[in-house]
LUMKE-520220 format. One record per residue: residue number from 1; x, y, z of N, C-alpha, C in turn. Coordinates in nm, 4 decimals, decimal comma. Layout:
N
k NUM; nx X; ny Y; nz Z; cax X; cay Y; caz Z; cx X; cy Y; cz Z $
...
***
This chain:
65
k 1; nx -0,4863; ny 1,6686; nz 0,0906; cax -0,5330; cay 1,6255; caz -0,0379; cx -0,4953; cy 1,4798; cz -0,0637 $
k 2; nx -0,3319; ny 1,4538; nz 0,0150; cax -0,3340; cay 1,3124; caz -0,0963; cx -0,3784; cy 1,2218; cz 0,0792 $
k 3; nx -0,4404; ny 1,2372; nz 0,1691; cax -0,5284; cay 1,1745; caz 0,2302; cx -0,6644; cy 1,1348; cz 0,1625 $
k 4; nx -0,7351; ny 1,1924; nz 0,0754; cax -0,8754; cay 1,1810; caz 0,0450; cx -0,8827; cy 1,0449; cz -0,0324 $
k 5; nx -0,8119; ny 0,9441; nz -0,1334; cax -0,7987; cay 0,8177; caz -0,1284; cx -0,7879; cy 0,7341; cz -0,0066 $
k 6; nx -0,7202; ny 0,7500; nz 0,1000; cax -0,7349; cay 0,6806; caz 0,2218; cx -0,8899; cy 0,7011; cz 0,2732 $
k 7; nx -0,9036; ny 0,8167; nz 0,2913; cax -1,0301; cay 0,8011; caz 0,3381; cx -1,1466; cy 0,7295; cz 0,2452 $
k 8; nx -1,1560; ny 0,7397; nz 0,1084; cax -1,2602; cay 0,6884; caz 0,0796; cx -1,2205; cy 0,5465; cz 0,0654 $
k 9; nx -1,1095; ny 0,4644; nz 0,0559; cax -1,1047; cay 0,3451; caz 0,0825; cx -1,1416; cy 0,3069; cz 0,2214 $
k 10; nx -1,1168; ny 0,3646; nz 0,3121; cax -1,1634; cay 0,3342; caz 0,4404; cx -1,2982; cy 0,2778; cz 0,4444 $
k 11; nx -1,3791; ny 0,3859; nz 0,4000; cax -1,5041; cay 0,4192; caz 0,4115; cx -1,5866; cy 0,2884; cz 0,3234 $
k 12; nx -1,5022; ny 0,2721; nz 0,2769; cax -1,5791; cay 0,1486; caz 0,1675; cx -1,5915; cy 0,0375; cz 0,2179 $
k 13; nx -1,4337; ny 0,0013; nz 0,2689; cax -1,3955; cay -0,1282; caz 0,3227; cx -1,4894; cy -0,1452; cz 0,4809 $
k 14; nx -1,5109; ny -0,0392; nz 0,5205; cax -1,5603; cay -0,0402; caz 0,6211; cx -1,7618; cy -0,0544; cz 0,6239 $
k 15; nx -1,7888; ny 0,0356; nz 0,5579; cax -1,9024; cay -0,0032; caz 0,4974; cx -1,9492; cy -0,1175; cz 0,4407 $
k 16; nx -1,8661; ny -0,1939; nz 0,3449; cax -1,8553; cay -0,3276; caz 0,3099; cx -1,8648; cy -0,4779; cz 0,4183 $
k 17; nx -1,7562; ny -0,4114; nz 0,5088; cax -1,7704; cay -0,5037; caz 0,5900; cx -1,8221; cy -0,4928; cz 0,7286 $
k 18; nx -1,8711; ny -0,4184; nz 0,7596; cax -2,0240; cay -0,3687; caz 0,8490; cx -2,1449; cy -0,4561; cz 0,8105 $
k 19; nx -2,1658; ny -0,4199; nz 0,6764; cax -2,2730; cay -0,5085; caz 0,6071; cx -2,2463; cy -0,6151; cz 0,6168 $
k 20; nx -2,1566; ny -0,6852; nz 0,5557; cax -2,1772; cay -0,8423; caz 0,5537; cx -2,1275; cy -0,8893; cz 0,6800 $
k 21; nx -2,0847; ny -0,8692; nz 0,7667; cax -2,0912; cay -0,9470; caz 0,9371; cx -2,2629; cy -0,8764; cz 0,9408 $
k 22; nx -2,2975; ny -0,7857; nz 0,9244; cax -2,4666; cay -0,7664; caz 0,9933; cx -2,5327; cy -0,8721; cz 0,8891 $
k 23; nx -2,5448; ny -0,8916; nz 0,7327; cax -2,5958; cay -0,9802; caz 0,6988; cx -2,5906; cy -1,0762; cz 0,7129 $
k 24; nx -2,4730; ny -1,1372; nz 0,7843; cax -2,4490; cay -1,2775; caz 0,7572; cx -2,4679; cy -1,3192; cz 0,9424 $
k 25; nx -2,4746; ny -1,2582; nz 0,9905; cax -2,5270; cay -1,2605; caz 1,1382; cx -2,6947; cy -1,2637; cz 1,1437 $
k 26; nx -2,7768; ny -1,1766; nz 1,0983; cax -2,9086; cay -1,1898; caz 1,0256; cx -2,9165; cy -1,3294; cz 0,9793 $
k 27; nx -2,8566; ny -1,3407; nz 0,8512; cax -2,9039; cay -1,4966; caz 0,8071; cx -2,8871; cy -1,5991; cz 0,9348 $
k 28; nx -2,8098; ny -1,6142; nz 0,9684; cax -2,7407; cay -1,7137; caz 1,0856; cx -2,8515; cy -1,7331; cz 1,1971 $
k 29; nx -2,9052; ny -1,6206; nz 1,2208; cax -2,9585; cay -1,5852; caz 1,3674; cx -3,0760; cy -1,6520; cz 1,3455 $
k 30; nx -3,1406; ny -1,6593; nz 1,2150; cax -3,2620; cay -1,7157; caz 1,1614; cx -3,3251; cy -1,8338; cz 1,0479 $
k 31; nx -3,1240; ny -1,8771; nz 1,0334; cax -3,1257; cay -2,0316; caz 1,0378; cx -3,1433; cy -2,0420; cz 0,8981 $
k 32; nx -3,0862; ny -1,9008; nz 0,8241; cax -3,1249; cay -1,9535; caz 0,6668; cx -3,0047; cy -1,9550; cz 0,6067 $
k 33; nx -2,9778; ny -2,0191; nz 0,4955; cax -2,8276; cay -2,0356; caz 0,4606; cx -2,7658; cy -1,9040; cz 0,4022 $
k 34; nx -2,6632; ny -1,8969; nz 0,4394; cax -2,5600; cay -1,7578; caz 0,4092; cx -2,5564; cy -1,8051; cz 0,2516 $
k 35; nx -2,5262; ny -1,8839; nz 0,1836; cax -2,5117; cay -1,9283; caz 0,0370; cx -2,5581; cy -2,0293; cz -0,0312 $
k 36; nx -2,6025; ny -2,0466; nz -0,1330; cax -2,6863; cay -2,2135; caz -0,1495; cx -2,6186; cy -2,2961; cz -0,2028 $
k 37; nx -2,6438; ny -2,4020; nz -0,1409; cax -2,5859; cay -2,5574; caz -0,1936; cx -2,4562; cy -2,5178; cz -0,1002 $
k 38; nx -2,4199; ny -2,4160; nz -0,0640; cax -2,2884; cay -2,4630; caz 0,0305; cx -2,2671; cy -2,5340; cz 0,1576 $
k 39; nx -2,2259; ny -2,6147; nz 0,2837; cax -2,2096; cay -2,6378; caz 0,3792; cx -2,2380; cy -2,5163; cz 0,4581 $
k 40; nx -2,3282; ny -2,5295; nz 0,5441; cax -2,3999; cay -2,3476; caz 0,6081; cx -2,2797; cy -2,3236; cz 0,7003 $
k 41; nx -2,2266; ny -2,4328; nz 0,7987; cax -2,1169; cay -2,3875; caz 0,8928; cx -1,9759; cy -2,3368; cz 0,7804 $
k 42; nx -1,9350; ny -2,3685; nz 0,6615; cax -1,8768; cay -2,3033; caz 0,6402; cx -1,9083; cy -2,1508; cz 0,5206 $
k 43; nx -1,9916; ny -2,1492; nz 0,4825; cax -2,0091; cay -2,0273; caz 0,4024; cx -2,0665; cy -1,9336; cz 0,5053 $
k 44; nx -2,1064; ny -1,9765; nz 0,6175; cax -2,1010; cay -1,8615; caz 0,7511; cx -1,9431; cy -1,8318; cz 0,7585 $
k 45; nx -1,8685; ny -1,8857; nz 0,7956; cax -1,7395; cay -1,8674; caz 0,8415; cx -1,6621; cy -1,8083; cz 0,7203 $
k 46; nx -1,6983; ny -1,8353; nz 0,6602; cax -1,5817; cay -1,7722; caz 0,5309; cx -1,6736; cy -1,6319; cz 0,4915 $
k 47; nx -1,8009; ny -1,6160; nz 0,5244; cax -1,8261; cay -1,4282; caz 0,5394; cx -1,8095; cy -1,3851; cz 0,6255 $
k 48; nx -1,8030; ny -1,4533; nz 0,7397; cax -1,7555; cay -1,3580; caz 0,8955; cx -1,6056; cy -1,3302; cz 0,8419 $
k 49; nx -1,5120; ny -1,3991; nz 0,7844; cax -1,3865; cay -1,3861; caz 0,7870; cx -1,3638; cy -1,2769; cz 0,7172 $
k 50; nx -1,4361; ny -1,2964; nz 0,6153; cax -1,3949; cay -1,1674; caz 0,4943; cx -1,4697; cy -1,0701; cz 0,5392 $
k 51; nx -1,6218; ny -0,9989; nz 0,6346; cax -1,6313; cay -0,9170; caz 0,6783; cx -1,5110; cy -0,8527; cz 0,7869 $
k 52; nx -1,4341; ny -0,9545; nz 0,8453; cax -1,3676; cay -0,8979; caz 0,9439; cx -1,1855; cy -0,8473; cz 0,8962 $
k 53; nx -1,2080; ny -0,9221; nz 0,7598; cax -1,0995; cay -0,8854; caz 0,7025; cx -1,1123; cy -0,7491; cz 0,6410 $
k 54; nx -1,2420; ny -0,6887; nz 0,5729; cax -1,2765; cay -0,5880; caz 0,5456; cx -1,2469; cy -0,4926; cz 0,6532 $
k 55; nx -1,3095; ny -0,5332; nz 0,7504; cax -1,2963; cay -0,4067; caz 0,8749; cx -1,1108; cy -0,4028; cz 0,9209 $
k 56; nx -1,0592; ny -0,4988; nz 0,8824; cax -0,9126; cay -0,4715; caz 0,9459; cx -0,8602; cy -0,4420; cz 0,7957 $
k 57; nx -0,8987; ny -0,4169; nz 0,6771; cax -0,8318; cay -0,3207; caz 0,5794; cx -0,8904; cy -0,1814; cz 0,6281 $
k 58; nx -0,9931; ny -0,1482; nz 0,6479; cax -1,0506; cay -0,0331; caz 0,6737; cx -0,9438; cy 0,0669; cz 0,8160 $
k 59; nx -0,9469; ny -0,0084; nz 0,9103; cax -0,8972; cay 0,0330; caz 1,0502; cx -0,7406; cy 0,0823; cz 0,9247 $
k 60; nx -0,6767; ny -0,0316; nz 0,8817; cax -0,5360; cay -0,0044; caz 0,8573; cx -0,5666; cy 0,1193; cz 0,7437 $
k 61; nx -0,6317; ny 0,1559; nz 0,6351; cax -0,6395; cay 0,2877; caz 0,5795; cx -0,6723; cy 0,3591; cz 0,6260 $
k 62; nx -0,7386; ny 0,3983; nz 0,7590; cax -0,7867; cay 0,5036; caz 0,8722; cx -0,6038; cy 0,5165; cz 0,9267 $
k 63; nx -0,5379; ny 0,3919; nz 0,9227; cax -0,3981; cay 0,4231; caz 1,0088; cx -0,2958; cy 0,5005; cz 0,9176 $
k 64; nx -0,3585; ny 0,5020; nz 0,7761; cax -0,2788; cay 0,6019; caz 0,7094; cx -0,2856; cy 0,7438; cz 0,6957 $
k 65; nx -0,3455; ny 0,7803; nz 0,7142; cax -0,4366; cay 0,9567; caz 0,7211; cx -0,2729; cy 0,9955; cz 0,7787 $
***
């Protein structure tokens, strides 16, 4: 029972950041800006980061179960 908060944080963080590395890989791949008016090399890099930061909160609430 008191697993079922881990899991649905998992599931979120992980879902969350699935999506935005696939969106922001999409935009990239086809040369359109990840955010407007920003510098494209960095508002790419600062959503890859936070997608991948998502997926390493996710992995670490999967390490709590």
């Amino acid at each position: 029972m008191e697993s079922a908060p881990a899991i649905f944080a998992g599931t979120v963080f992980a879902l969350f950041g699935a999506a935005l590395l696939l969106w922001t890989g999409v935009r990239v791949a086809h040369r359109s800006p990840v955010a407007e008016g920003v510098n494209p090399v960095a508002s790419a890099t600062l959503a890859a980061v936070a997608g991948a930061g998502a997926l390493a909160l996710a992995a670490w609430c999967f390490t709590r179960l």
